[in-house]
N, C-alpha and C positions, 0 to 999 in steps of 0.2 A: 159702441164705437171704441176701437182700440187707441192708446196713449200715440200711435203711429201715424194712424190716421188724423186723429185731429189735429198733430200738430203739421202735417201733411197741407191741413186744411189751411193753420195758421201761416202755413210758409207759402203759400198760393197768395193771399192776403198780402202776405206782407211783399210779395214781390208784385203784387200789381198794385200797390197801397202808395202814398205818399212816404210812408214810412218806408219805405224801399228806397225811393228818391232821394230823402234825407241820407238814408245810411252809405248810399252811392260816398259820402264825402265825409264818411267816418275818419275821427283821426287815424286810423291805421292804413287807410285806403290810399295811392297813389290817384284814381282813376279820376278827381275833379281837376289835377294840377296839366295842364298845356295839353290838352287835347285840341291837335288840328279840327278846322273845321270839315266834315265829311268824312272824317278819316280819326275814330275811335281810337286813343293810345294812351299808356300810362308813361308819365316822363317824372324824373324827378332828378334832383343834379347830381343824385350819388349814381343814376343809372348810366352804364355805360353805351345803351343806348335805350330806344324805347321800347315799350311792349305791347303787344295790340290787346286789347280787350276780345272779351271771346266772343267767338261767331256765333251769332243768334241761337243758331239751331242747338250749340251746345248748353248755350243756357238756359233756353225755353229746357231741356230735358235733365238738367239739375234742380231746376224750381219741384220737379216730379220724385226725387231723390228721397229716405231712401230704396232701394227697389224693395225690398224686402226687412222684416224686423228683426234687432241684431239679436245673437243668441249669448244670455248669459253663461260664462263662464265665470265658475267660482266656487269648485269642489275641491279645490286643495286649498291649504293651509297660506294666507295670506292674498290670494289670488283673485283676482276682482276683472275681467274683460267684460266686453259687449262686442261680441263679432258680428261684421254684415259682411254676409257671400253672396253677393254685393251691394255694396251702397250706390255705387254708380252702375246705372243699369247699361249691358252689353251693346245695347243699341249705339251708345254715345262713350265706353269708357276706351275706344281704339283711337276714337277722333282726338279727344280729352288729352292722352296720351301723345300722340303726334304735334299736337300745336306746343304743348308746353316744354316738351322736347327740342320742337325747332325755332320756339321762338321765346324762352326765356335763355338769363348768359349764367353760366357756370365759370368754378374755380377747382384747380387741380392744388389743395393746398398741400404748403409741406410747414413743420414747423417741429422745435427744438425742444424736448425734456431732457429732466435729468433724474435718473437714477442710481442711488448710491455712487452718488458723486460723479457721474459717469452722463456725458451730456450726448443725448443719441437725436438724430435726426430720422423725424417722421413722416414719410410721404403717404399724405391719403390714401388709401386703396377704391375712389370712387369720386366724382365731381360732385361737389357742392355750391348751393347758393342758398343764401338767406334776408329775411325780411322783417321789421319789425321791434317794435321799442319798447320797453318796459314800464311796468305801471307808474314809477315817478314823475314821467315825462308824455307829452303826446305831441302827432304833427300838426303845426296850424296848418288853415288851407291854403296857405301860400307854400305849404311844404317846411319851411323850419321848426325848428324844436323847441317846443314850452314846454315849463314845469306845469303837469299836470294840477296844482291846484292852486296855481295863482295865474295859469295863463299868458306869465310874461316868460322872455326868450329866457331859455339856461345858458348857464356861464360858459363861455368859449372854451371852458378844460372839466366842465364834466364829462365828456365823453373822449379824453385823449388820445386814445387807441384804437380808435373806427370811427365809420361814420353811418349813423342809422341810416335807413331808407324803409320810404313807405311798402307794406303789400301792392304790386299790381293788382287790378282789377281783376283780371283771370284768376290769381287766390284768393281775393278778399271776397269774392262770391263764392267761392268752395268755402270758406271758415264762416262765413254769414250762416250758413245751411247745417255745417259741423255744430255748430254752436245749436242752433233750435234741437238737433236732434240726441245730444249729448248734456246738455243743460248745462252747461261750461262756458265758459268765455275764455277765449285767446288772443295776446299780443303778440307771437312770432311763429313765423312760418318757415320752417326748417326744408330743405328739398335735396334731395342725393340723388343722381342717377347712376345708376350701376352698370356699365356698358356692357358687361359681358360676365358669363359665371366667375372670372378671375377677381369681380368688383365685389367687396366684402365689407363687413362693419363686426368686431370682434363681439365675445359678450361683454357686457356694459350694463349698464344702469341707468336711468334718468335722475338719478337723488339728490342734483343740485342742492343745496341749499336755497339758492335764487328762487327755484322754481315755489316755494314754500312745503308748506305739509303736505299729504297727499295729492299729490300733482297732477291733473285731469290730460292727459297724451291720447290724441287722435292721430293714427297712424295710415295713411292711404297709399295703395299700391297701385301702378299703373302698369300695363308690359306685360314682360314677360313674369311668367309662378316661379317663387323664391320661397325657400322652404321659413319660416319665421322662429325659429328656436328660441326657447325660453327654460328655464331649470333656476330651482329656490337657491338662495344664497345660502354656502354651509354655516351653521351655526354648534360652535364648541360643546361635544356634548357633557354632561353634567352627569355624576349618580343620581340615578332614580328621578331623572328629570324627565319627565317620557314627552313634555314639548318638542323639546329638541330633537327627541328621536322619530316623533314625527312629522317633524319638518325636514330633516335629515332625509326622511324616505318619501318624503315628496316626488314625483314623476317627472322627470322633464316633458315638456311638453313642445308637439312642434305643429306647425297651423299652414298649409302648404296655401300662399298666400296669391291668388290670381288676382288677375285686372280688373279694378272698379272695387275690390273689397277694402273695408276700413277695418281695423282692431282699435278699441279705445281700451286704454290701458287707467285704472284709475284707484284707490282708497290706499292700500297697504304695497300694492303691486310691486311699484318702482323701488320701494324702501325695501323689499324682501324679495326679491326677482330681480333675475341677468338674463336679458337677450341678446339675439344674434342673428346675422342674417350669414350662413358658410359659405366659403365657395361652393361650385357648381363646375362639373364639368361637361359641354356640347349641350345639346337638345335647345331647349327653349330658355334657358339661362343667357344665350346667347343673341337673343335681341333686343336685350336692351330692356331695364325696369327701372322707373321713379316712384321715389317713396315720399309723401309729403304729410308730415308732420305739423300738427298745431299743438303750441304751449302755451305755456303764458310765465313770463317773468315779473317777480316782483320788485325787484332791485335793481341800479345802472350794473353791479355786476355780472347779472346774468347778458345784458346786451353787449357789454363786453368779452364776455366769454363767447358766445354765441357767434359774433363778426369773427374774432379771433383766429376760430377753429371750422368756419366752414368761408368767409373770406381771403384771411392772411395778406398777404402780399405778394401773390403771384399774379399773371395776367390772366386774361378772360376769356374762355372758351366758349365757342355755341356752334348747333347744330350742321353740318356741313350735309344737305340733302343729296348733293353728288354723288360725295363720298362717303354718305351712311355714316358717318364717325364725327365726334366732336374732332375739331379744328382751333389754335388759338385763332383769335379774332384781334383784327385789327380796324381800324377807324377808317371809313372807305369815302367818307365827306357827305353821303349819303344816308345817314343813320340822325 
């Protein structure tokens, strides 16, 4: 029996277990907090509206997740993946893609650095939203925020710069699954959608500090194929250092990234690796791809980073079916 399948087995188990039931109203979960009756929804007061839990058919077919076993990758110097081509299998990763698309809320953030003294304003190149609180803290079930190890509420200015909010139910059953098959555990759930090849994310790094030492990143793609670039980070070369010089000639690598595949990125990776998702011009870049990401932070700083930069303070866009295009979104008394 392969380490796939039984845990295959395990996650059958556990999702028709009690232990399924239980986890339904994990502190990171939204889905126990004001669910109408007859009508399954995640509500929490930082939502600006609610979100349905996912339709049956989609979950009966994530419980089956993943399709196939991921392939290590880790021939070059510092590099550590596990790819699935796909983890969500094709049958259900179009539908997957359409609901969270039209039924979770994004933000077009913009926000201010400064460079050798020189303060530039940054407009996202892609809509963001985010979910999730760090290990210091957790949600009671009524939805506010205790200190993780004593239970009682936190102080009204430990988190003065945002305001967490639970996972939806529609993610917290993809990171339940993530987790068995990654052997990881994660508090936030990161989500971009890319509306078109012009929607981009530069190269970067994961390297928080927050995040701690080797940082376990689960990366799932929804949509349309976006090519997933990655290349080592340069390091100064030294006489007769011949590390460097083989790190130095390291390959960039690029992992042309379709619907329902995951890349887990994890040991040395983040710390020695830059990735990138480039523009795109026409073809299939152009309908549209979500990328949803699990971490886990250690510290309120990373929660605050995290709302900051994919939050901010802009208004709240979601899905216009009409019009095929995100719309801001306004409060219609019905929500």
């Amino acid at each position: 029996m392969t380490a796939t399948t039984s845990r295959k087995r395990a996650l059958t188990e556990f999702f028709s277990s009690d232990k399924q039931k239980k986890a339904r109203t994990s502190p990171l979960s939204a889905s126990s907090l004001t669910v109408s009756a007859g009508h399954p929804w995640s509500s929490h007061s930082t939502y600006p509206f609610p979100v349905p839990h996912l339709p049956t058919h989609i979950s009966e077919k994530l419980s089956e997740c993943p399709s196939v076993d991921g392939q290590t990758i880790n021939d070059q110097p510092d590099l550590d993946l596990l790819y699935f081509r796909p983890f969500v299998a094709k049958s259900v990763e179009k539908d997957l893609f359409d609901f969270l698309r039209s039924q979770l809320f994004f933000y077009r953030v913009q926000y201010k650095i400064k460079r050798g003294g020189i303060e530039t304003q940054i407009n996202t190149p892609r809509y963001t939203t985010v979910f999730g609180l760090d290990e210091t803290s957790r949600f009671a079930p009524d939805g506010s925020i205790a200190e993780a190890t004593t239970s009682k509420p936190v102080a009204s200015n430990k988190y003065p710069t945002c305001e967490p909010r639970p996972l939806p139910q529609c993610l917290d059953e993809l990171r339940k699954i993530t987790e068995v098959f990654t052997e990881s555990t994660y508090n936030f759930c990161l989500v971009n959608y890319y509306a078109t090849g012009a929607d981009s994310i530069s190269y970067h790094s994961d390297d928080e500090r927050f995040l701690g030492p080797l940082p376990s990143i689960a990366s799932f793609s929804f949509g349309a194929k976006r090519d997933f670039l990655m290349k080592h980070k340069p390091v100064p070369p030294k006489d007769g250092d011949s590390a460097a010089a083989e790190v130095n000639n390291a390959k960039p690598l690029k992992l042309p990234l379709a619907s329902g595949d995951m890349v887990l990125m994890r040991g040395e990776t983040q710390a020695n690796w830059l990735h990138s998702i480039p523009k795109r011009k026409g073809g299939d870049s152009d309908r549209g791809r979500i990328n949803i990401t699990f971490r886990k932070a250690m510290v309120k700083g990373g929660t605050e980073n995290y709302y900051q930069y994919n939050v901010g303070s802009g208004g709240v866009w979601k899905w216009d079916d009409q019009k095929k295009e995100m719309r801001p979104w306004q409060p219609t008394g019905e929500e």
